[in-house]
TIBA-11529 format. One record per atom (N, C-alpha, C): x, y, z. Coordinates in steps of 0.05 Angstrom, whole numbers, padded with zeros to 5 digits, always signed. Example, Ala and Ser with C-alpha at 12.3 -4.5 7.8 and 13.67 -1.06 7.14 Angstrom:
# TIBA-11529
+00264-00114+00156 +00246-00090+00156 +00264-00066+00156 +00257-00045+00142 +00273-00021+00143 +00258+00001+00157 
***
This chain:
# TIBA-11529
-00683+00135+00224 -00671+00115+00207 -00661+00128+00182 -00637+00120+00166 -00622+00129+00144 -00620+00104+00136 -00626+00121+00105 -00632+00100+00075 -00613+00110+00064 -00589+00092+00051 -00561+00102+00038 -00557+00089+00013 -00567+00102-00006 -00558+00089-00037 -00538+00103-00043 -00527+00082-00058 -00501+00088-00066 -00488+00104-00060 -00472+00101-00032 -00450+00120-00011 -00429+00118-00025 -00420+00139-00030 -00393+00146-00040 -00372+00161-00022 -00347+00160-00024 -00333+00186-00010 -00314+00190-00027 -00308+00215-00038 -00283+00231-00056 -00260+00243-00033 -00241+00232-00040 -00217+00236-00021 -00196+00252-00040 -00189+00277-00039 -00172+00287-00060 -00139+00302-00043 -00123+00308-00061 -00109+00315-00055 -00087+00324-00071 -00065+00343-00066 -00052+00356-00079 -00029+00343-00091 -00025+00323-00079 +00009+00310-00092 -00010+00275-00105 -00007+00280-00122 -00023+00249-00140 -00011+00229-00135 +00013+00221-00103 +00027+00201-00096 +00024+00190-00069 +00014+00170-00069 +00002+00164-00042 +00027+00169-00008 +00009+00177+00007 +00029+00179+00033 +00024+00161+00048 +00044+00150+00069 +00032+00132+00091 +00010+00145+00100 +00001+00166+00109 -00025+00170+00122 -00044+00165+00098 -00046+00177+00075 -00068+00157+00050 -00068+00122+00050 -00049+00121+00060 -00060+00092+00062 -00075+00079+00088 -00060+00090+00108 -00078+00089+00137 -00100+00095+00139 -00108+00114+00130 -00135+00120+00123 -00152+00102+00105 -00135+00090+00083 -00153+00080+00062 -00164+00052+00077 -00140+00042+00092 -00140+00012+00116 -00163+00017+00133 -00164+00047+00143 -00185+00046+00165 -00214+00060+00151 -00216+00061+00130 -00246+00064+00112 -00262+00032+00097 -00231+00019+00105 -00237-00009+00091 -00250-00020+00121 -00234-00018+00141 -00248-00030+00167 -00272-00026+00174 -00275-00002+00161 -00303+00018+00190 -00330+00018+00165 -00316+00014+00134 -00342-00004+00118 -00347-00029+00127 -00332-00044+00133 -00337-00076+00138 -00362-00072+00159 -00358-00055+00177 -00362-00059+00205 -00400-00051+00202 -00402-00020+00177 -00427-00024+00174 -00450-00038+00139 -00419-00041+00129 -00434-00063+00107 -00432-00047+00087 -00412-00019+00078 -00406-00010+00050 -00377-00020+00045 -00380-00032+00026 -00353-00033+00007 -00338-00007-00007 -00304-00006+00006 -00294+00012-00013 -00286+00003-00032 -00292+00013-00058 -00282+00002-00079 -00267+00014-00095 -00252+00035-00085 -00234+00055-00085 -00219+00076-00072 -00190+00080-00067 -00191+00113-00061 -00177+00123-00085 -00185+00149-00103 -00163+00161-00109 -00156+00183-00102 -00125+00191-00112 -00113+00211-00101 -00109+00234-00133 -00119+00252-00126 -00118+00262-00161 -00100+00296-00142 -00086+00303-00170 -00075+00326-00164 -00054+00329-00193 -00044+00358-00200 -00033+00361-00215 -00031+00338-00241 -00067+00345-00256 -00072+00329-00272 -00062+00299-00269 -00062+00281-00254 -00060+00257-00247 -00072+00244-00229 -00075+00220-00230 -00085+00209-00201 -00083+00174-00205 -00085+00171-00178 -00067+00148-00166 -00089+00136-00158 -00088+00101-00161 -00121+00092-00144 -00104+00077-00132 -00108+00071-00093 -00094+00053-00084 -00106+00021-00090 -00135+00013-00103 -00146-00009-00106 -00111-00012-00126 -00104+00002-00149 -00090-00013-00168 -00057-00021-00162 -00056-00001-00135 -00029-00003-00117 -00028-00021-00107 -00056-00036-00095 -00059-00060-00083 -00056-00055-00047 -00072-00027-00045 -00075-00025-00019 -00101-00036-00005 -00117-00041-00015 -00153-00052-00021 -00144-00077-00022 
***
């Protein structure tokens, strides 16, 4: 059995602008939490001093 406090996942990347595949991904991290009961309550994309959260894009 696994005890999970506070699960996080850091998703990074080199261009601080989201791609269709960052968002497909962010859709299917949102699904496959639902499915075992963590909320994402973020992804960002950080790179060349910047970064992008899709919650504020309104992909979440």
């Amino acid at each position: 059995m696994a005890i999970i406090s506070n699960p996080y996942l850091l998703l990074s990347s080199g261009d601080p602008s989201p791609s269709q595949e960052d968002i497909h991904v962010t859709r299917r991290l949102v699904e496959s939490g639902k499915i075992i009961g963590i909320d994402l309550l973020d992804h960002l994309i950080i790179g060349d001093r910047k970064f992008v959260s899709l919650k504020e894009k309104g992909y979440l």
